[in-house]
C-alpha positions, 0 to 999 in steps of 0.5 A: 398912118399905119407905119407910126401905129406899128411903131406905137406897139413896137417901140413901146415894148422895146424901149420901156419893157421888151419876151416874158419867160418862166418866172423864178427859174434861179428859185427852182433848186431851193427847196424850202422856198413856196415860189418853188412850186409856181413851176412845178406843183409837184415840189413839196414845201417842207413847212408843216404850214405856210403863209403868204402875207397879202400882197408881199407873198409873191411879186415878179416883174420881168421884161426882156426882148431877144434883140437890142438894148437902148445903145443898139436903137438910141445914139447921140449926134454930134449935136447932143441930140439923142436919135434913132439908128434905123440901119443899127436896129434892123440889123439887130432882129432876128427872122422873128422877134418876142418882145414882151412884159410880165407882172406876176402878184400873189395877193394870198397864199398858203399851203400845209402838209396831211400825211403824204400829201401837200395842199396849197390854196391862193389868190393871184393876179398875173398881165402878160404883154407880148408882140411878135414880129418879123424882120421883114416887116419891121424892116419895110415899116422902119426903111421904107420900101425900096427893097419891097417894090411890087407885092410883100406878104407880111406873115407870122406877126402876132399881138396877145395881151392879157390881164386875169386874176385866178383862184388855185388849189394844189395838190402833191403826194409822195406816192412812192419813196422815189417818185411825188406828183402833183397837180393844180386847178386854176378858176380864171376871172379875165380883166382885160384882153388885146390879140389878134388871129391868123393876122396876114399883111400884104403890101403892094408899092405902087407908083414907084416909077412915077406913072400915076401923077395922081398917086403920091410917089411911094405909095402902098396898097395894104389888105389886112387879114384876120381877126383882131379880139379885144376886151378893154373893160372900158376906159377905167381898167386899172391894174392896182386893185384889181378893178374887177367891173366885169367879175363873172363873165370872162371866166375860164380854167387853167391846169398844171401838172407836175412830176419830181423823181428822185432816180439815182442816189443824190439826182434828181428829175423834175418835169411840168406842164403848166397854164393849160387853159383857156379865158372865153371873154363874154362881157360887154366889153368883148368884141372881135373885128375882123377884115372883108379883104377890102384893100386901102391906099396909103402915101409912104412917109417917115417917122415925122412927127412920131408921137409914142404917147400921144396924151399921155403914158397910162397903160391901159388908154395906150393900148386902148388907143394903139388898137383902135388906131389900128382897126381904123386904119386896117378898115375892120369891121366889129363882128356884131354876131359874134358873142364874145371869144376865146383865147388860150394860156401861153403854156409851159414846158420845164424840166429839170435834172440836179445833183446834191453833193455833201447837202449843201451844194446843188447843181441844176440844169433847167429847160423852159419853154413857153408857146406864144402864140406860134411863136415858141420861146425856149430858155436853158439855165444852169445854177448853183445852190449853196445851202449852208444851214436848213434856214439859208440859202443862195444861188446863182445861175446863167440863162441861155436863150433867144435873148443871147447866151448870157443872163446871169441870175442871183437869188437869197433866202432866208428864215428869220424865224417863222418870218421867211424871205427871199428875192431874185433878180435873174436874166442879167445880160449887162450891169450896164443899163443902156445895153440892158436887154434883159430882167426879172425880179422877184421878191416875197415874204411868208410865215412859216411853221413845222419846218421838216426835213426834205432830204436832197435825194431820197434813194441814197438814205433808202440805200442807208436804211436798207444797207442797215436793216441788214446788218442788224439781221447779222 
């Protein structure tokens, strides 16, 4: 029945993870911190050498959506039972909705400094698991379809989901004393893939009025339009160790690039494109199904009997079975022509302004935004950096976004010798878990040797030198 398998994806996502953001934007003001450069590959780590320990280097977990908390969906009746709110939901969504989960591990990583220029190398592995839809279609699968009677399109709803493990080589140079590019190369191995291409619904309830005793009373005519790609690697997908079965054959290259510009005494500008690229998915596993326009009867029911996890919660089968549930049910048919696909990166858009006052105190405003699909997420962060001593710092910060007006974000980091530490824990929109829409976290430990100086703006000790080269000229 199509209204449980829509219901499957969505309130998996709502309830246990929720849209995926940029990662680390609470890190993006602390200079001597490596996670600095995952969103811009012009920032300069200031080590003569760095170290990442294997699989502790970096970790990030972050889960959002932009419209309710478990309290807006779940209530307790007067039985003590714990129920749906249909009506509370639905009021809750936008005209377009981003729920998503993100899990970002550095498995090695390490950098170091020749001259002016900065290298860094590594190894990571990175899921991405988002589900875009409408108000309007949520509301017919969630309501029923007294408001829809006669013809519906459902248009703008997207799935894209994908797992893939990189190698990367970075590479900065101060080419001037006010200005330090950047770039780095990713080789993309892709484990697993679920999306769907220009994917249209029409819906048509007929027999409304009880003209056809043959046809159940509400009863909807659905055409499915598009293509629905998937790579499943079979039923032994696993996310720990990285199962790696169809190694050399999904492959792709992802680019980022990066600018740092140091224009006024003690500002500063950062800007990034990063994830420009693309995975072609040409292993066995990889299929695409698409629709003949072929149209299906359906007899409207509720939500008896909804069943979110069927045999049990495994990540990869629930995806697995929800698709195939769904291509059944849709009528699409396997592309047995067509060798394999591809799909693209959701890129990134970040820049950044700052203010260093007395060393110590940075002030930063952040702009991120990541295209989804067709659906573009922007987030807005303000942040405060205390820098006390070279080895220490910490931060806060408050996100704006899709997701509401407040997330606060705390972050710590610390060198206790050469060993370096630092975690974040960002987009806190409530301390209180059952209205928690919003939060990522992110955690990491590097070895550190030859720590240099990165003064906070370079123009203002330019202006020192030259102001005193000329004095000593009289």
């Amino acid at each position: 029945m199509m209204k449980k398998i829509y219901l499957y994806g969505s309130l998996m996502f709502c309830l246990l993870c929720g849209s995926v953001q940029a990662q680390g934007l609470n890190f993006y003001q602390m200079g001597f911190v490596p996670k600095q450069n995952n969103l811009n590959p012009a920032f300069q780590t200031p080590y003569d050498f760095y170290f990442g320990f294997p699989g502790l280097s970096g970790l990030s977990v972050q889960a959002n959506n932009d419209a309710f908390s478990w309290n807006n969906v779940i209530e307790r009746g007067a039985d003590d039972s714990l129920r749906i709110n249909i009506t509370k939901m639905v009021g809750r969504l936008h005209s377009r909705n981003l729920f998503g989960f993100s899990v970002s591990e550095e498995i090695f990583r390490a950098g170091f400094q020749m001259d002016d220029n900065y290298f860094q190398v590594g190894l990571s592995a990175q899921m991405d698991a988002n589900l875009v839809f409408t108000k309007q279609l949520m509301s017919f699968l969630l309501m029923g379809p007294g408001q829809y009677l006669g013809e519906n399109y459902f248009r703008h709803n997207a799935v894209d989901v994908q797992a893939y493990a990189y190698l990367y080589a970075g590479w900065s140079r101060r080419i001037s004393k006010m200005v330090t590019v950047g770039a780095r190369v990713k080789l993309i191995n892709g484990v697993l893939s679920a999306s769907t291409k220009q994917f249209n619904l029409t819906w048509n309830v007929v027999n409304f009025t009880m003209e056809d005793p043959a046809l159940s009373p509400y009863t909807y005519e659905l055409r499915a339009e598009g293509e629905i790609r998937t790579n499943m690697m079979g039923q032994e997908f696993k996310w720990n160790g990285l199962n790696m079965s169809g190694f050399g054959k999904n492959w792709g290259l992802g680019v980022d690039m990066g600018v740092v510009v140091d224009f006024a005494p003690n500002w500063r500008f950062s800007g990034a494109v990063t994830d420009l690229g693309f995975i072609a998915w040409k292993d066995e596993n990889a299929n695409v199904y698409r629709s003949h326009g072929d149209s299906a009867n359906y007899a409207f029911q509720g939500l008896d009997e909804l069943n979110l996890f069927g045999d049990g919660i495994r990540f990869d089968s629930l995806i697995s079975r929800s698709v195939n549930r769904v291509i059944d049910t849709l009528k699409f048919e396997r592309d047995t022509n067509y060798n394999g696909y591809t799909t693209r990166l959701p890129f990134a858009l970040t820049f950044g302004f700052d203010y260093t006052l007395y060393e110590q105190h940075r002030f930063g405003l952040v702009f991120n935004g990541r295209l989804i699909r067709d659906y573009f997420a922007a987030d807005v962060a303000l942040s405060y950096t205390y820098t006390p001593s070279k080895n220490f710092a910490v931060s806060v910060s408050n996100t704006f976004g899709n997701s509401g007006p407040f997330n606060l974000g705390f972050a710590i980091a610390g060198n206790l010798g050469p060993l370096q530490l630092h975690l974040g824990i960002d987009r806190i929109n409530s301390f209180n878990a059952a209205k928690l829409r919003t939060v990522a976290v992110t955690f990491g430990v590097n070895f550190v040797i030859g720590k240099h100086e990165i003064l906070p703006s370079k123009i203002a000790y330019i202006k020192a030198e030259k102001a005193a080269e000329q004095n000593m000229r009289y």
